[in-house]
Residue, then its C-alpha position, 0 to 999 in steps of 0.5 A: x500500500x502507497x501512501x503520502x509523506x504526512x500526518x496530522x499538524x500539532x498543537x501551535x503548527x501551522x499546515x506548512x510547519x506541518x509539511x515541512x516538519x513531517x518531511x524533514x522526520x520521514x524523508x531528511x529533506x528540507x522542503x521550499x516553497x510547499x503550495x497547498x492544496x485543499x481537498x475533499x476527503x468526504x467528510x465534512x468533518x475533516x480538514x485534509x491539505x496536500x502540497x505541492x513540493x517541487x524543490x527541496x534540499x537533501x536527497x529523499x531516504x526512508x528515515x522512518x523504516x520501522x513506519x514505512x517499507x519504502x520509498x519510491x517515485x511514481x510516475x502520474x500514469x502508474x497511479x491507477x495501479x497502485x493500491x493506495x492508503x485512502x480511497x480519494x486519492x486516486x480521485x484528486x492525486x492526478x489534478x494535483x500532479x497536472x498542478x504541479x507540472x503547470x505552475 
């Protein structure tokens, strides 16, 4: 199963912290310039934001092995192979990419 880098924002974080903090722990890179992206999970109750990192500094490795098996890059068309960790991203991970790759 293919999950994003991620998690919950903490007391007193703002969403960017949040990014850059999470990326920082899981994958030891600096992230610059994160864009967000709001999204709609399904449920009302939830607040979810993804984000648009496109520059960072450090090369990307698993830090985290004990909470993550790997770490690997997709390209935007084998995304509808994958077995994914939420049900919607397959509904809103290929908008983001097109946004990513335009702007």
């Amino acid at each position: 199963m293919w999950d994003l880098i991620g998690g919950h924002v903490e007391h007193g974080e703002t969403p960017d912290q949040a990014i850059r903090r999470e990326c920082s722990e899981e994958i030891r890179v600096t992230i610059r310039d994160p864009r967000p992206v709001e999204l709609d999970v399904g449920d009302p109750e939830l607040r979810v934001q993804a984000f648009i990192v496109t520059r960072w500094d450090g090369e990307p490795i698993n830090a985290e092995p004990d909470e993550h098996d790997a770490l690997r890059w997709f390209r935007a068309r084998e995304l509808v192979n994958l077995r994914l960790a939420h049900p919607t991203y397959a509904r809103w991970l290929p908008a983001v990419i097109r946004a990513a790759q335009h702007g």
